[in-house]
N, C-alpha and C positions, 0 to 999 in steps of 0.2 A: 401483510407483506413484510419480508424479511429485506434487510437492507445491511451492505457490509461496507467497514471501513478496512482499506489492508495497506500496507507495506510490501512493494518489489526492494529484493537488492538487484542492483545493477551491476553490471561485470565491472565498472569504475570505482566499486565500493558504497557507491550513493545510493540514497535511499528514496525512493519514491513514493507517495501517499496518496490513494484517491478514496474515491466511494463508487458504488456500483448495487444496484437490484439482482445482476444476474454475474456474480465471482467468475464461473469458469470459462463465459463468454468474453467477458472483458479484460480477464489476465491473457487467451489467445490473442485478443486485440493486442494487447499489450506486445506479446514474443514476436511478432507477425508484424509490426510496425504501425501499426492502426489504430494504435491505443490515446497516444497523447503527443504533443509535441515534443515533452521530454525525454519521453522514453524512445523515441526516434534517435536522439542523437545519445543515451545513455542506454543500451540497450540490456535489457531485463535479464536477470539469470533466472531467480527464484521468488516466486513469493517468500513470504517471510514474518508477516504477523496478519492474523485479522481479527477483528470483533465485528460482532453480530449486532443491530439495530434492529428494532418495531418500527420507528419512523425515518424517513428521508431526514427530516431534521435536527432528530437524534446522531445522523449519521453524517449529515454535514456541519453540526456543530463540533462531531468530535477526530474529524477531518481538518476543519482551522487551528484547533488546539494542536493535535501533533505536526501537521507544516510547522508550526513554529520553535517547535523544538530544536535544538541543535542535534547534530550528526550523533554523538556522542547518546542525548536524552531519548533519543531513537533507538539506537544499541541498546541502553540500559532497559526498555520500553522489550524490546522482544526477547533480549534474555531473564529478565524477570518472569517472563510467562512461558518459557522454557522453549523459543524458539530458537533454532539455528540459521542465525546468516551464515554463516559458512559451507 
């Protein structure tokens, strides 16, 4: 089973982090209001980075590693792998 970590930017500029089994069910979660508590009140524009996982654990360990990054170590994280937040 495949498992992804991603990144929404948010119309505020912020940046959101989760994990999910099923990407394109849980980013509509997400634009629809359904998604999380945060993204209710920061509401989602676009995805914006993902990696792909084998395990749930693989994908929740490297889900705690990016939350903790700063705003900034986020940016540099999706433009390195040639994503656009904008």
């Amino acid at each position: 089973m495949t498992f992804f970590v991603y990144i929404l930017l948010c119309e505020d500029g912020s940046f959101y982090t989760g994990y999910t089994k099923n990407l394109d069910n849980r980013v509509k979660q997400h634009m629809n209001g359904k998604g999380a508590r945060y993204t209710k009140s920061h509401k989602p524009k676009k995805i914006v980075y993902v990696e792909l996982f084998e395990t749930r654990s693989g994908a929740l360990k490297r889900e705690r590693r990016i939350k903790k990054n700063s705003h900034n170590q986020k940016q540099g994280l999706i433009t390195k792998n040639n994503y656009s937040p904008n």
